[in-house]
C-alpha positions, 0 to 999 in steps of 0.5 A: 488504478494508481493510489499514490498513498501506498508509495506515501505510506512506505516511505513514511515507514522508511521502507523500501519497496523490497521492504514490503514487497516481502510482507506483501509475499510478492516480488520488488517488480510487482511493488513497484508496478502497485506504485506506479498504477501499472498493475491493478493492487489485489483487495488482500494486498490493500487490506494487508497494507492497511492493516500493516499500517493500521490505517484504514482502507478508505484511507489507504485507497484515498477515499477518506482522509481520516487515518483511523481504522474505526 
């Protein structure tokens, strides 16, 4: 599933995929395939990335547009 906020997201923040590829504990291919839709993005890699965003899930995954956690 592609979620085209995440790749938003990071480069709001000037990250480079290695950037949160290292957060992630996951190597820049994995990323980058997350970014891409390729590779399906494992539940506790999106809620790390919303958490290391601190913005909401929903918001992350495109379901809200509301940035807030609560």
């Amino acid at each position: 599933m592609y979620f085209k906020r995440i790749k938003d997201m990071r480069e709001d923040h000037d990250l480079s995929q290695t950037d949160v590829a290292q957060i992630l504990g996951i190597q820049q291919t994995v990323y980058s395939r997350y970014e891409r839709g390729y590779q399906t993005i494992p539940l506790q890699h999106l809620i790390a990335l919303a958490d290391y965003y601190h913005v909401s899930l929903d918001y992350l995954v495109e379901r809200s547009e509301n940035l807030s956690i609560r």
